[in-house]
N, C-alpha and C positions, 0 to 999 in steps of 0.2 A: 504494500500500500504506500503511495505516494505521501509525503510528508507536505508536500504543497498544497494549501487550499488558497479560493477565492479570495481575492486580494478588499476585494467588499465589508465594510466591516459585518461580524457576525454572522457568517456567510461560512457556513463546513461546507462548503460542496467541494467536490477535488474540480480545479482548473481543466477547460478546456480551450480555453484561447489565451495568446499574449496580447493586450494593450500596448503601445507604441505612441507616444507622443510627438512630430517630428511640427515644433514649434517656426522656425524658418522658414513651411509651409503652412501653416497654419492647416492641420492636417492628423487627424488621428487615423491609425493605421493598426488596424482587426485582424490576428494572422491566427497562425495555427500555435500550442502552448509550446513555446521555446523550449530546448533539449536542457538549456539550464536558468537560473532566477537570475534576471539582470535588474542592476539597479534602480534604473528608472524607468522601467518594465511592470507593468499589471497585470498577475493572470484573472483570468473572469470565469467562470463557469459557462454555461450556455443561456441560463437563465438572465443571467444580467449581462453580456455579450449580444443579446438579443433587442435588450433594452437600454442600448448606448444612447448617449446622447451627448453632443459635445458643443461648443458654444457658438452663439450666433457667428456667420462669417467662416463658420471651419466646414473642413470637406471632412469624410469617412472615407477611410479605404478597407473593403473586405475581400481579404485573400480568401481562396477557394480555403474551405473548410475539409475537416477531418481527415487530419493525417493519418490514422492509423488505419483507415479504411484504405485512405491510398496507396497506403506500403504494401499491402495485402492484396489490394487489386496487382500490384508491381510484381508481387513476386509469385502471385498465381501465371499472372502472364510470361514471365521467366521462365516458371516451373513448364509450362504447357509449351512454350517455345521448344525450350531444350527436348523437352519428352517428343515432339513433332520431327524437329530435323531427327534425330539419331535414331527414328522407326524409320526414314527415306533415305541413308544415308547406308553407302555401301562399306562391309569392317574393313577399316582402316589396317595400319601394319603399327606392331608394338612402340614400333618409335616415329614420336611425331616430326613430321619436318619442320625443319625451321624455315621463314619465310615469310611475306608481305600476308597479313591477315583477308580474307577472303570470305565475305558474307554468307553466311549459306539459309539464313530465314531471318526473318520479321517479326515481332508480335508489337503494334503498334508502335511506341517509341525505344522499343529493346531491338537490340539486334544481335544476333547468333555469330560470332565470327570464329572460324577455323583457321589456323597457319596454313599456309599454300607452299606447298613444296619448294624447296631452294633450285633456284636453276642450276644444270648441271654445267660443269666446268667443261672448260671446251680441253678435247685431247692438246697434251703436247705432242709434240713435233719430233719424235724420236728415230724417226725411220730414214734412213738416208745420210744418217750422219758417223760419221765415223769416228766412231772414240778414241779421244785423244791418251799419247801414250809419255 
């Protein structure tokens, strides 16, 4: 259990968003709850994140919400990438080549990339010469 609650007084709810004041703008800025407690930083609950309100003349900015949905969407679509290509995907040999990475699937903004075999060295030139003595 998270030791942070809403920065509201009175208020146990555990934090789901960070408040952000960026005064320069005149501009409060709604994101997702920061990985750590910064100092001039308010976490809010959803309850009172909902019910912001900041002073005459300012803008809101709301960043897309719920991180942890999103991670989870990320890494279902990883998961499902990765499982996709390696059923289409003919077996490879023990040792991977080394080489300019090479795409081989999509899953929205993820992308699958495999090492592409190292090109092969062009033969030297030994035939014809006669070793010196």
């Amino acid at each position: 259990m998270s030791p942070r609650c809403c920065s509201r007084t009175a208020c146990k709810q555990p934090p789901v968003y960070t408040l952000t004041y960026v005064y320069r703008d005149s501009t409060a800025v709604l994101g997702p709850l920061a990985a750590y407690v910064e100092p001039h930083c308010y976490d809010l609950c959803a309850k009172h994140a909902e019910r912001l309100t900041v002073p005459r003349g300012w803008d809101v900015v709301r960043l897309p919400g719920d991180p942890v949905q999103q991670s989870v969407d990320d890494l279902e679509a990883l998961a499902n990438a990765v499982r996709e290509v390696s059923q289409h995907q003919p077996k490879r040999p023990a040792t991977e080549p080394v080489g300019q990475g090479v795409e081989v699937g999509r899953r929205r903004h993820l992308r699958m990339v495999r090492s592409a075999p190292a090109e092969p060295k062009p033969p030297t030139e030994t035939a014809g010469r006669q070793p010196t003595t």
